[in-house]
N, C-alpha and C positions, 0 to 999 in steps of 0.2 A: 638308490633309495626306492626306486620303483619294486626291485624283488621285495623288501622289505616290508611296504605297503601291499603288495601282494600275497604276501605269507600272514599276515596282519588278517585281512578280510578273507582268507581260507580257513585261519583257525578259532574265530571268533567264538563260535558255540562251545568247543572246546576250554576259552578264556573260561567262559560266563561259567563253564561247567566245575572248572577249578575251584574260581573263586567261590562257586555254594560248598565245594568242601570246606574251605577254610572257615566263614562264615558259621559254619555249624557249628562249630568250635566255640563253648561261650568262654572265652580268656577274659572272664573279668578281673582284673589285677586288684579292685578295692576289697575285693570278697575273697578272704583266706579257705574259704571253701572251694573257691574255683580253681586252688592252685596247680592243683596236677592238668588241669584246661589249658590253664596259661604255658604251663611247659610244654604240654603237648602241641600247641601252637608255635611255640619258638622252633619246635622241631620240624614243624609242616614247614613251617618258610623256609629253614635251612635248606629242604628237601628241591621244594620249587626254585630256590635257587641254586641246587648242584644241575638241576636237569636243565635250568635254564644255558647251562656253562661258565656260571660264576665259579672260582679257584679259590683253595682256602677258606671254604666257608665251616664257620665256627658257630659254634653255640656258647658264647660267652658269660660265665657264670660270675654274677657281680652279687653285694649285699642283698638284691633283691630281686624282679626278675632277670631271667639272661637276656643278654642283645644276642642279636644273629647280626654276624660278619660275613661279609662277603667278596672278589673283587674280580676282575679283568685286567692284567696288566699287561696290552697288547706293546707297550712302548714308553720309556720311560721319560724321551723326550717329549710326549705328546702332554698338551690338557689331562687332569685329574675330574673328574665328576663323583663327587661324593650326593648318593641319594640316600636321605634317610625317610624315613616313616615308624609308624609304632602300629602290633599288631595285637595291643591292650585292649578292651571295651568298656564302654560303659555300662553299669549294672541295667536292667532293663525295667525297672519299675516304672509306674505301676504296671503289672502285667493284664490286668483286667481290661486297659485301655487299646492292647493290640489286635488288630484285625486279625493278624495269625503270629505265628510263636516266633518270640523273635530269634531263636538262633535254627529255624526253617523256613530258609530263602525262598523267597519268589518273586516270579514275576508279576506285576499288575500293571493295567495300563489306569492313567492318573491325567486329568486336564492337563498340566505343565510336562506328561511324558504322554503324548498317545503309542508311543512306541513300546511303550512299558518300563516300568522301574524293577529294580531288586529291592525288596520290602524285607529288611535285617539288621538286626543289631550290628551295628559295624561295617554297616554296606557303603558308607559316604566317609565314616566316623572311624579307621582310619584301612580297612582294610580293602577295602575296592579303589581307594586311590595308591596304596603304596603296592599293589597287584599291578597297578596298569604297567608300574616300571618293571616289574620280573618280565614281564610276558613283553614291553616293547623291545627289553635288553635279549629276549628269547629268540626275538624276529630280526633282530639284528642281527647279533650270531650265526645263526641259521641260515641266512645270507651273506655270509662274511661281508658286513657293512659295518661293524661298529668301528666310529672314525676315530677315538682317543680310548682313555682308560675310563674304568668305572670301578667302584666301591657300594657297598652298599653297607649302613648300620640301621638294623630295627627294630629296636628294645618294645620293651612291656611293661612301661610303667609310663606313658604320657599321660593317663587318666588319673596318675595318683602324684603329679608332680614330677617326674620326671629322676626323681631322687638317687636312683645310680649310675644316669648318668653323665655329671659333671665331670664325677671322678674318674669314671672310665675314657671320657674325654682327653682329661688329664692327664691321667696314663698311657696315653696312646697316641699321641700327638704324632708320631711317626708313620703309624699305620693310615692316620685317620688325613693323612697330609693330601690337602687337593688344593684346584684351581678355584672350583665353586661348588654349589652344594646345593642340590635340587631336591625341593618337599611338594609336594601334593599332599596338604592335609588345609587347605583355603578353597573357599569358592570365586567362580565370576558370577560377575554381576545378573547376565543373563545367556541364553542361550544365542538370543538376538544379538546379544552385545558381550561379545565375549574380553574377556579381561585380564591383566597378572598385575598381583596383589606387589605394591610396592612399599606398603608400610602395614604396619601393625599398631596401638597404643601398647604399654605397660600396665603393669596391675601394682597396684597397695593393696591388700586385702586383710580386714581388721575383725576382730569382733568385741564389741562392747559392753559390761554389765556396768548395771546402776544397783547401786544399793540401798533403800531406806530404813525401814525397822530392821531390829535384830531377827524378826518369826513374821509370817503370813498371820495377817490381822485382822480381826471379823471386821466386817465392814459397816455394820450397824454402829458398834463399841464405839467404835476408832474413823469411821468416814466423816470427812471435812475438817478433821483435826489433825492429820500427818499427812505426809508425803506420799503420793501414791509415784512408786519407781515408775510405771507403766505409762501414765500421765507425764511425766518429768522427762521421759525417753524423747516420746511423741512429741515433747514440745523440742527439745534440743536435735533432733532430727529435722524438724522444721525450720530451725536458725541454721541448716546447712547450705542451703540454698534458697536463693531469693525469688523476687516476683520476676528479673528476667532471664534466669534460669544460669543466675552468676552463681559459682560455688564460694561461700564468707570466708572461706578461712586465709585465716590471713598470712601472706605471702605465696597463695597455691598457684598464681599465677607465674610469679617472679621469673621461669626460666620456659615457658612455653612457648615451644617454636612459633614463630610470626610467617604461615605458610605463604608467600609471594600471589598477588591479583592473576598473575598468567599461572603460576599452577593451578589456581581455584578454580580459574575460568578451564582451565583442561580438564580439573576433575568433572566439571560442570557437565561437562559434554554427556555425560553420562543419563542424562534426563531423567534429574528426579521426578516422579510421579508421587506425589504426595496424595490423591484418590487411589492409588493400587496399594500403598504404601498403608495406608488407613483399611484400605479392606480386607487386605494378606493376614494381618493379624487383628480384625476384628475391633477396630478403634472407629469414634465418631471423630478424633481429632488428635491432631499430633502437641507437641511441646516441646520448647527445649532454648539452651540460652539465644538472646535475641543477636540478631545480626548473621544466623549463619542457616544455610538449606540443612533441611533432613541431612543428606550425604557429607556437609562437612560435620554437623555435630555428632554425627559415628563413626568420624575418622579423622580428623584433624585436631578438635578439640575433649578436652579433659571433661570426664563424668564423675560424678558420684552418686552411685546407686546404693537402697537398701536392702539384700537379697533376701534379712528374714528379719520376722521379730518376733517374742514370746517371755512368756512370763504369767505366774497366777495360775487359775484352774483352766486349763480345755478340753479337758474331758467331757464325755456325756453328761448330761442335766445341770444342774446352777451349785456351783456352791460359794459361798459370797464372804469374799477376802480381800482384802490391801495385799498384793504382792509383796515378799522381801525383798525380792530384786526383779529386777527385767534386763533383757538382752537383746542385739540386734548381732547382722552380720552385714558389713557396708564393704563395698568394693569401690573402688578410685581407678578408671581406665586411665593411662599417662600418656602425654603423647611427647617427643624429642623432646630433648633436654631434661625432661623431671626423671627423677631417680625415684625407686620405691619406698630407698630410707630418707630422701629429706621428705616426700609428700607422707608416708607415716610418719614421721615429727610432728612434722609441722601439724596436721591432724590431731595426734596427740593432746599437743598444747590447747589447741585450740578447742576441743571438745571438752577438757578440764576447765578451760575458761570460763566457757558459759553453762557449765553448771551449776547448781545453788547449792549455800553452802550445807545445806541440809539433809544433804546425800552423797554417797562415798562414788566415784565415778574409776572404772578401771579400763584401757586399753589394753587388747591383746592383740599382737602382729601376728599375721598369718605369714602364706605367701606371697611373693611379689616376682614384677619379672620388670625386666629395660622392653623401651618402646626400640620400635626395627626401623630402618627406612633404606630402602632399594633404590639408586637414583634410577631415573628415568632415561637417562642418556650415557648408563654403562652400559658397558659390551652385553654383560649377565643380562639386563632387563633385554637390550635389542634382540639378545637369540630368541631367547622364550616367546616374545613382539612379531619376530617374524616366524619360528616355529609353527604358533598356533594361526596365524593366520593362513601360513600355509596349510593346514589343517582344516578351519574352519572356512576358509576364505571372504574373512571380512577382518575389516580394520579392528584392532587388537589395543582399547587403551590401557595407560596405567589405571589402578585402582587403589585407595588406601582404605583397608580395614578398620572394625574399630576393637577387633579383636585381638588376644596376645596369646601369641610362643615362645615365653620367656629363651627356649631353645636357640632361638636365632644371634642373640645378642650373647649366648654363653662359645657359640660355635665362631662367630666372628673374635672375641675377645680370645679365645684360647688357640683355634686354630688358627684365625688370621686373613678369613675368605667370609665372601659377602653369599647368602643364601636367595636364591629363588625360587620365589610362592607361586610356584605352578600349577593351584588346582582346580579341579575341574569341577566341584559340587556346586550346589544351587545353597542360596539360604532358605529355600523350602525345606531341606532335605530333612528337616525334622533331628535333626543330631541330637541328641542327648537327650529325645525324647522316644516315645511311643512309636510305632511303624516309622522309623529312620530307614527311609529308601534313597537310591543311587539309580539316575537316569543310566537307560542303557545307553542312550546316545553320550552320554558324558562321559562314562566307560572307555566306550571306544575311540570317542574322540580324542583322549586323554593317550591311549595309546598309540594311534597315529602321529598325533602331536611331539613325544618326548623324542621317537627317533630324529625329529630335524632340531631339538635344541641338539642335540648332543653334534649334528652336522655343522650348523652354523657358530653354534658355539669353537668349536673346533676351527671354523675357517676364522671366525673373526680374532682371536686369539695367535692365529699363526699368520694372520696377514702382514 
């Protein structure tokens, strides 16, 4: 593993140089204008992975974008290691808000990197993390070091749902067959305190219209005398949650894991700062249901958030109506045990309930995804555990997000292998927003890192 790590830090400018090619590449997958981007992006990583000496790599054409396949089959008795990532982006609006353009990488040095970041659409988001694995699988190679098999699947379409690839999944169960399944598309915790992500929550995702009169009503005529939807929203929005930050509806609790005093007290270790926590994003004061730290209510317990709401005139200058209708869009983060169709049911019900009868009330389901969870004490989490710390050289805890890859729960159900969240981004990294930078150190660390999962993985497996 020493030539390994040594071919590693020989060719690191060369990494950084790759990955700004790809980066320039705007594969937006939501924007049917970016389409011929996004192909020509499936074909760069095919590319990166022929030269890396992946075998059989494909550009596989599904309903929507292609996946690139890829693999190494040194032996058929050994460990399988399926790594996937996606090398889709996000649209980059508003653009008025970027320091510089987002699909022209650079470096900048930033308080949380004095070393400097890569400032690019896609630099954290997902393409500088599922890079680090071409180039560690590179260095391995290259050193005839690599100790089992590899695979590699990395479609273009995470940013839009994921939507073909269940089926290809499905289809493919042979090809796609391994031990376990390595992603880097997660953060740790901190640099200081480095981390792999052992759960995720689930998503319900709805959106709601109210309806009062049949037409937009002047509000002079008709104010104090009907139902204003907009008013009626606001208020049944506010019956969702209470004064100690319980969500009402009824039965949403019914199946939510009861996480164990010794796990809490382990996630604990992590040292919430509730003063960094409040001034990272610009808060005089946090909230959230009573009885649990910052760190368990974005990762152990269930949310419901309102992501929009609208309805009436908002346009420039006044013009003075009763709305016909109003809308929101609410999302429900799940954590074990809830499913996305009983917490939309149950939702359902319950938002038709307390409505008045004076207004027409509609639910529409969106997506949804299963909550994830990595034990702490399988083989999978220890390699990653001792992996990165041999990397970083400091103690490596679990961490549970409070974020969802509905992917993880579709790849254990169908394939039958538990995934690890090996990533290396910050929650600064700005993802899905305005200048989304990627620490170099994260980079590389992320690349020193995977070649000893793939070592210890391998040992602990054939022990």
């Amino acid at each position: 593993m020493t030539e390994t790590q040594n071919y590693i830090q020989q060719n690191k400018q060369r990494f950084l140089d790759e990955l700004f090619s790809l980066l320039r590449i705007p594969s937006i997958s939501a924007d049917p204008a970016y389409n011929e981007d996004v192909l020509n992006c499936a074909n760069a990583v095919a590319d990166f992975l022929r030269n890396a000496g992946a075998d059989d790599v494909e550009v596989c054409e599904t309903e929507g974008y292609p996946i690139v396949f890829g693999q190494k089959i040194i032996d058929p008795a050994l460990p399988t290691v399926l790594v996937y990532g996606h090398y889709d982006v996000q649209p980059p609006d508003p653009l008025e808000l970027w320091e510089s353009g987002p699909f022209e990488p650079v470096v900048k040095k930033t308080e949380l990197h004095p070393e400097g970041a890569v400032f690019a659409r896609g630099a954290a988001d997902d393409k500088g993390q599922f890079f680090m694995h071409l180039k560690a699988f590179e260095a391995m190679m290259k050193t005839n070091a690599l100790p089992c098999n590899v695979k590699f699947i990395i479609e273009g379409e995470e940013e839009v749902g994921s939507e073909s690839l269940g089926t290809f999944v499905e289809a493919n169960r042979e090809k796609l067959a391994n031990d376990v399944i390595l992603i880097s598309d997660t953060h740790i915790y901190s640099m200081e305190q480095p981390t792999v992500t052992t759960g995720l929550r689930g998503l319900s995702y709805v959106e709601v219209e109210v309806e009062g009169p049949n037409r937009d009503l002047h509000s002079g005529l008709y104010g104090g005398a009907v139902p204003n939807p907009i008013h009626v929203l606001s208020r049944m929005i506010a019956e969702l949650i209470d004064d100690n930050g319980h969500i009402t509806i009824d039965g949403f609790y019914d199946n939510v894991e009861e996480v164990s005093a010794e796990e809490r007290a382990e996630m604990n270790k992590l040292k919430d700062d509730p003063e960094h926590f409040k001034s990272s994003i610009g808060l005089r004061g946090v909230e959230g249901e009573k009885g649990y730290t910052t760190l368990e209510r974005t990762s152990i317990r269930p949310t419901l958030d309102v992501n929009g709401i609208w309805g009436g005139y908002t346009g420039e200058g006044a013009k003075t109506v009763i709305p016909s209708k109003a809308y929101a869009k609410i999302s429900m983060r799940l954590v074990p045990y809830q499913t996305p169709e009983e917490i939309t049911e149950k939702f359902t019900k319950y938002f038709e309930k307390i409505a008045p009868d004076n207004v027409k009330v509609t639910v529409k389901p969106h997506h949804g995804g299963m909550p994830y969870v990595l034990p702490s004490d399988s083989e999978e989490f220890l390699a990653a555990k001792k992996a990165m710390e041999k990397a970083f050289g400091k103690e490596v805890l679990p961490y549970r997000s409070g974020g969802s890859i509905p992917i993880t729960a579709l790849f254990e159900k169908v394939l039958g292998s538990k995934s690890v969240l090996m990533g290396f981004g910050l929650d600064s990294d700005a993802i899905h927003s305005p200048n989304e930078h990627y620490g170099l150190s994260n980079f590389y660390k992320g690349i020193e890192s995977i070649p000893y999962f793939f070592q210890y993985y391998t040992e602990l497996k054939n022990a």
